[in-house]
N, C-alpha and C positions, 0 to 999 in steps of 0.2 A: 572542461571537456569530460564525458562518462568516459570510464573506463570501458565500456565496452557497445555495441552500437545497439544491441535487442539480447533479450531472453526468450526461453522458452516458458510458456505457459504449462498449466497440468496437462494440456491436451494435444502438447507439443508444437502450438503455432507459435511465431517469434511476435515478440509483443517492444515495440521501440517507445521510447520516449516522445511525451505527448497522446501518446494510446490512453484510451478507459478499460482497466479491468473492474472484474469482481472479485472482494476480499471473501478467499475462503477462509481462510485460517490463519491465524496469526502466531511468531514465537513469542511471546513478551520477556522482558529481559525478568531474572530472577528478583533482581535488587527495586523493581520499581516499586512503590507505593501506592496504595491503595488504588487514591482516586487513580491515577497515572492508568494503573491495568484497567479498571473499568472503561475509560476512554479507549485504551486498545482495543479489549475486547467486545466495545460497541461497535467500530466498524467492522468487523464482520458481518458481509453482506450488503456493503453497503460498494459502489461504483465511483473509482476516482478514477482520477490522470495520474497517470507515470509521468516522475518528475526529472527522476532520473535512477541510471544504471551504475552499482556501484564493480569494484573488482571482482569481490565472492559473488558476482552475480542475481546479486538482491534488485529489485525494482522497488523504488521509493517511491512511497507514495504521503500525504495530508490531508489530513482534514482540521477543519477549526469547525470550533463549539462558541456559541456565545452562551455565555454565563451569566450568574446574576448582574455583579458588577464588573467584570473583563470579559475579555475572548481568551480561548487557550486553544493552543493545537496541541498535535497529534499526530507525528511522523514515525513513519515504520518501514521495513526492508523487506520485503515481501519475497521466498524462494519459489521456484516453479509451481510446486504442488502448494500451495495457498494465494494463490492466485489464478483468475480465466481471464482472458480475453473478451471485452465487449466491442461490438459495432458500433461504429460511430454515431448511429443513428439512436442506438439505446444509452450512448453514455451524454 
């Protein structure tokens, strides 16, 4: 069960799990590694689903990358101002 039922978006509409935002901006943790931040800092800009709502209010979201020989993902907590709100029809 999420910890809480919607967030606020940058522009202050509530955004619930299952929604499509757009990643503005991302925290990346200090300690990750290279490749790790690169993959972060590629989805910016790029439109997922909200997977889920954690306590501090984070909205999670993934993406996965195929790679040469694997897939890897790419999960992150996204705070109000680093993320908007897309319409259904655009996500």
């Amino acid at each position: 069960m999420d910890a809480r039922v919607s967030v606020k978006d940058r522009n202050g509409r509530a955004v619930t799990v299952g929604e499509h935002v757009r990643i503005l901006s991302v925290s990346p943790d200090p300690d990750m590694d290279e490749d790790e931040l690169d993959m972060i800092m590629f989805m910016v800009g790029a439109i997922s689903e909200v997977e889920k709502i954690d306590e501090e209010g984070r909205a999670w979201v993934t993406m996965w990358w195929n790679c040469v020989e694997t897939t890897a993902v790419s999960s992150v907590g996204l705070f109000s101002h680093e993320m908007e709100w897309v319409p259904p029809e655009l996500g």
